[in-house]
N, C-alpha and C positions, 0 to 999 in steps of 0.2 A: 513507561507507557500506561496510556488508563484506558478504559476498553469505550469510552466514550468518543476521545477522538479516533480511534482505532476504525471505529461502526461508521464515524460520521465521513469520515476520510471517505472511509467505503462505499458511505452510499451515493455519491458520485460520479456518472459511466465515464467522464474522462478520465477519473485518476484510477476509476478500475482499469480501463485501457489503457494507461502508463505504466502500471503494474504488471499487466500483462505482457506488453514490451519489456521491458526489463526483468524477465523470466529468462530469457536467453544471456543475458549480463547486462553489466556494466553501457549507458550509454552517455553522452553528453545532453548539455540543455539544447542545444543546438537540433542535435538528430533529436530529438525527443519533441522539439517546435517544427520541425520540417514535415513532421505525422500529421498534423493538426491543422485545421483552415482557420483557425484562430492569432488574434495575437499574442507576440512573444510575453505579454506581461500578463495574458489571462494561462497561457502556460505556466509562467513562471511561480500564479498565485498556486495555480492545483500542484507543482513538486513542491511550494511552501506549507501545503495542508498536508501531503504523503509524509514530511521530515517532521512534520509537528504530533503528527500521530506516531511515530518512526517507522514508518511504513519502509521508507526509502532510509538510505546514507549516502552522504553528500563529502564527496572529497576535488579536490583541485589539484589541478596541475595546469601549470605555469597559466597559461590567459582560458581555461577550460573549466566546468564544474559539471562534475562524472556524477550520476546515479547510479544506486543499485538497492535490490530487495536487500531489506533486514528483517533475514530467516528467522532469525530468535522470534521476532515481536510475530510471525504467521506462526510459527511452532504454539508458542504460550497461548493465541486463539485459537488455535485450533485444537490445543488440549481442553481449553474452556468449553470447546462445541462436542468435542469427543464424552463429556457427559451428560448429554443425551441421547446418545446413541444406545441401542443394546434394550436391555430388559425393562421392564416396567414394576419395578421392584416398589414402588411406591402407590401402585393403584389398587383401591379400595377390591376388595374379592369379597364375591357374597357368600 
């Protein structure tokens, strides 16, 4: 994961809203295209940019391709973001 596609994924309101979806679990491409007044191939690009950042993982069964959050990759950024948070141990005191 590089935090570049990770951001750029992000900055997106539909694949934030897919991600959002996919907080309660696992869905298909299907149910995930039926949310959307778009079509199935501009879905299908934004879960291509979520797996490319590995936002999403991507598994099959039999004629279906399930999504679901990958917790690791929001863990690791949101430990990157958890270093700003807190003290200001770095600012000039007069």
């Amino acid at each position: 994961m590089g935090f570049p596609d990770t951001f750029k994924a992000l900055s997106d309101p539909v694949r934030r809203e897919i991600l959002i979806m996919l907080k309660d679990g696992k869905m298909s491409a299907g149910e995930i295209s039926s949310k959307f007044n778009m079509t199935g191939a501009t879905v299908s690009y934004h879960l291509s940019q979520l797996k490319k950042a590995d936002l999403v993982l991507e598994t099959r069964y039999k004629n279906f391709i399930y999504y679901e959050l990958n917790v690791s990759v929001f863990e690791e950024t949101m430990l990157w973001f958890a270093q700003f948070i807190g003290g200001n141990s770095h600012e000039k005191q007069d």
